[in-house]
LOTORLUM-196217 format. One record per residue (C-alpha): x, y, z; residue in one letter. Coordinates in steps of 0.001 Angstrom, whole numbers, plus 500000, padded with zeros to 6 digits. Each point is the difference from the previous one (the first is absolute). Layout:
XYZA/...
***
This chain:
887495192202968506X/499076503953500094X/498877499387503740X/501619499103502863X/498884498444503299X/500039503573501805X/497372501546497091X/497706497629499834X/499826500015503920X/499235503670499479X/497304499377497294X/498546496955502172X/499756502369503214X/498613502798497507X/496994497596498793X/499392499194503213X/499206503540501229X/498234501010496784X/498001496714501099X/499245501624503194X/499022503012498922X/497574498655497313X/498202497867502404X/499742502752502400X/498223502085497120X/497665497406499159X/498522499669503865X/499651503488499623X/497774499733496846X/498115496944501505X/498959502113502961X/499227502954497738X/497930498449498169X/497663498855502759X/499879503390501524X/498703501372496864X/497504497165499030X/499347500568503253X/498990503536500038X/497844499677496260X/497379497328501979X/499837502005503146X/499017502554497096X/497289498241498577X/497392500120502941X/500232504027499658X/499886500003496381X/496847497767500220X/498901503009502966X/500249502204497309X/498404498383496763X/496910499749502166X/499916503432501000X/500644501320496564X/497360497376498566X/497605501813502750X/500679503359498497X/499600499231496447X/496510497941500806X/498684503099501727X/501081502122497129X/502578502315501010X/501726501302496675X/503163499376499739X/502790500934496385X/500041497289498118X/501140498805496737X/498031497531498070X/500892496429498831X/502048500041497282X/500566503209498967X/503728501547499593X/500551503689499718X/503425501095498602X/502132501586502871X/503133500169502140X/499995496423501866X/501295500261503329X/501543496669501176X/501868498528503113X/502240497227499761X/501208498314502909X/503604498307499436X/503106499104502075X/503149502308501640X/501899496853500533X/501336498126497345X/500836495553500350X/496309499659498996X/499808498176496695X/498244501482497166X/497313501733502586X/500307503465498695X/501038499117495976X/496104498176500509X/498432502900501003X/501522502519498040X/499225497674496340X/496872499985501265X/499143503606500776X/500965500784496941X/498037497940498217X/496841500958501949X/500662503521499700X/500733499864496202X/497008498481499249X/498110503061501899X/499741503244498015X/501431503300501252X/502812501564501901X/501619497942503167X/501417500949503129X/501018497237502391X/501440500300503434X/502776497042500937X/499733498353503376X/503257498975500162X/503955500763498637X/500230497008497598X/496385500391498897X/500528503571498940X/503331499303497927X/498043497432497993X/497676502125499192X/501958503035499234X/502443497583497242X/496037498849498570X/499322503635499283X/496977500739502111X/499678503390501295X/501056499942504041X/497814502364502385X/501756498882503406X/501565497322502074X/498942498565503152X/502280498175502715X/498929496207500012X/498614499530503763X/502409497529502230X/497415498927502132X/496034499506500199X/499610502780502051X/501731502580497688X/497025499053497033X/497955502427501702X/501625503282499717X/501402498925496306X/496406499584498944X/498706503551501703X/503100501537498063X/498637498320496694X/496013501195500602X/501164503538500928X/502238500215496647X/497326498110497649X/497227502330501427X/502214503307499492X/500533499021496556X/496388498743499520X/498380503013501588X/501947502721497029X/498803497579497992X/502823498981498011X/499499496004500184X/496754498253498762X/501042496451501496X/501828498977502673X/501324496429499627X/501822497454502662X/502271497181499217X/502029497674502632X/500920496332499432X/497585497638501976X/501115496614501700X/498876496849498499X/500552496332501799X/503879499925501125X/502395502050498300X/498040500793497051X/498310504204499347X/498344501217497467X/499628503454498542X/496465501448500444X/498528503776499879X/497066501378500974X/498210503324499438X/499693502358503274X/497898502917498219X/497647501060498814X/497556497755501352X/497970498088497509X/496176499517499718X/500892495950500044X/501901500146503163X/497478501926501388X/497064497669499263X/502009497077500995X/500129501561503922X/496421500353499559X/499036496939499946X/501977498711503169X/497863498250502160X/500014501470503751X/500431497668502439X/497232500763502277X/496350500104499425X/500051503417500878X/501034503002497029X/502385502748500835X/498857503422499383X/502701502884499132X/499160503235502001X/500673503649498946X/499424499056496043X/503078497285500055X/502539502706497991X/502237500371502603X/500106496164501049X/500325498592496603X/503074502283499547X/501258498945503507X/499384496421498618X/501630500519496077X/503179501107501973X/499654497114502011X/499853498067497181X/502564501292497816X/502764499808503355X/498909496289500435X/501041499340495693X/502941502245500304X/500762497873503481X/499522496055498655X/501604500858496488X/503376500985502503X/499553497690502243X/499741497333497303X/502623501654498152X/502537499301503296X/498899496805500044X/500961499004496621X/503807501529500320X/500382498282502894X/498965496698498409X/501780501010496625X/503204500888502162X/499132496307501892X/500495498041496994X/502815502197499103X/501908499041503069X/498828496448499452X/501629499647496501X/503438501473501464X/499948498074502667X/500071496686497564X/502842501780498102X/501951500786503260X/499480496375501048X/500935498840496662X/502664502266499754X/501789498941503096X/499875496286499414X/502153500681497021X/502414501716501588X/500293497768503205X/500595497665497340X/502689501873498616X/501296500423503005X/499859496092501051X/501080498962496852X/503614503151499727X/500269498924503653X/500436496149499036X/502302500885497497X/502367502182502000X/500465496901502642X/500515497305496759X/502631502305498782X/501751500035503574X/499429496576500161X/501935499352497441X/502596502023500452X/500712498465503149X/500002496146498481X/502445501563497312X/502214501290502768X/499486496519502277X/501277498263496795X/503138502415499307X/500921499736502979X/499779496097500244X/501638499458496853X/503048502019500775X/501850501741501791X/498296504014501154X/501928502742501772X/497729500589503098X/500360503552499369X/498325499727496582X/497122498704501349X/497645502664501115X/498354500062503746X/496366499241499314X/501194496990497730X/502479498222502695X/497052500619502542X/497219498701497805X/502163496572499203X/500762499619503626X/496030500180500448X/499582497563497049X/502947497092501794X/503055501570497422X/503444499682501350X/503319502038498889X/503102497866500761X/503171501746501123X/500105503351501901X/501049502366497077X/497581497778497300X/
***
């Protein structure tokens, strides 16, 4: 056999701490997940906060740049695509990238996308796509903030020279266990649709808001609300599907360490076995010789007279 009883102690000991490590990497992910599921429905009572007060402003008619349904002016596209650093994730960022460039293909004019993340940004880059920036994936929930105020301030530099005419998210959202799927949505400009939809929110009291001061300055204030709150979920949601991707991940090696390491513990079992047959019989060979005939004690070697004493042999005479 090419292995012996020391190497496949090694590779037994090995599994076991690749094991370790894999199951320490999936609690990790388990409690990642919840902290960012966690943080997209404490989200959804301010979002709601701020639908109502940009459906105030648009019923009391303060104008606001939009764009209407359906039409598609030829442009630079801005987009931001929000991927993994880390790799042991599955297919997470091969998804997303497939898909952003089939969405962006089917859109007419010049692209510029920003990567949220290392792996994210080399998949794009091989598919061709023209690469503005890169952006640090956040480790934690409360390092989404200042990525998405470094986004705003770079989209609204570029917007404000005017060199994009759409500005385009896309992130991977979680679906029931570990299953994502890819999904985009449009940050700007604003369209006539979405705007009408906000409209025609019901308040919840009996009792209309008014905007003071003409409502210009608040429904700014409130379109910057509502474009941190996208840029916010679509991250959050992002997180939450590497972590769930990287869950299964760790989930399928697991199964392949476990499966691995039953084979060799029966490798090892099985070589072990073998190696006590073959000094098995190599001692009832020697019990017979020496029965049969007459054996110089001094031919026999040490371990063998001891291990016949242990199994009731005898050796006549004091030289045989």
């Amino acid at each position: 056999m090419s292995d012996t009883l020391a190497s496949l102690r090694h590779k037994i000991g090995g599994a076991d701490k690749l094991e370790s490590v894999v199951r320490t990497m999936k609690a990790m992910a388990a409690s990642s997940i919840g902290q960012y599921e966690a943080a997209v429905r404490a989200l959804a009572d301010y979002e709601r906060t701020v639908e109502l007060g940009l459906g105030a402003c648009f019923r009391q008619g303060v104008p606001v740049a939009v764009e209407r349904a359906g039409r598609i002016d030829a442009g630079v596209i801005g987009a931001v695509v929000f991927g993994s650093d880390q790799g042991l994730v599955g297919q997470f960022n091969d998804v997303m990238a497939e898909f952003v460039v089939q969405t962006l293909g089917a859109l007419p004019g010049k692209k510029k996308v920003w990567a949220v993340g290392e792996r994210i940004y080399s998949r794009l880059a091989d598919a061709g796509l023209p690469l503005a920036g890169q952006f640090a994936v956040p480790n934690s929930v409360t390092a989404i903030t200042p990525l998405v105020g470094q986004i705003l301030i770079e989209s609204e530099a570029h917007r404000a020279r005017g060199e994009y005419a759409h500005v385009y998210v896309f992130h991977n959202r979680p679906q029931s266990e570990a299953l994502y799927e890819p999904v985009s949505q449009r940050l700007l400009p604003l369209d006539a649709q979405w705007q009408q939809g906000l409209a025609k929110l019901r308040w919840p009291t009996a009792s209309l808001p008014e905007v003071m001061g003409g409502g210009e300055e608040t429904l700014r204030a409130l379109i910057r609300e509502y474009l941190f709150i996208s840029l916010f979920k679509a991250c959050a949601e992002s997180l939450a599907s590497e972590n769930a991707s990287r869950l299964a991940a760790m989930q399928r090696a697991e199964k392949n360490i476990d499966a691995l390491s039953a084979d060799l513990s029966q490798t090892f079992y099985r070589l072990r076995q073998s190696s006590i047959d073959e000094e098995l019989f190599d001692v009832i060979a020697g019990f017979n010789a020496l029965s049969k005939g007459t054996v110089h004690i001094e031919t026999v070697p040490p371990a063998l007279l001891e291990e016949l004493r242990t199994r009731g042999g005898f050796i006549s005479g004091g030289d045989q």
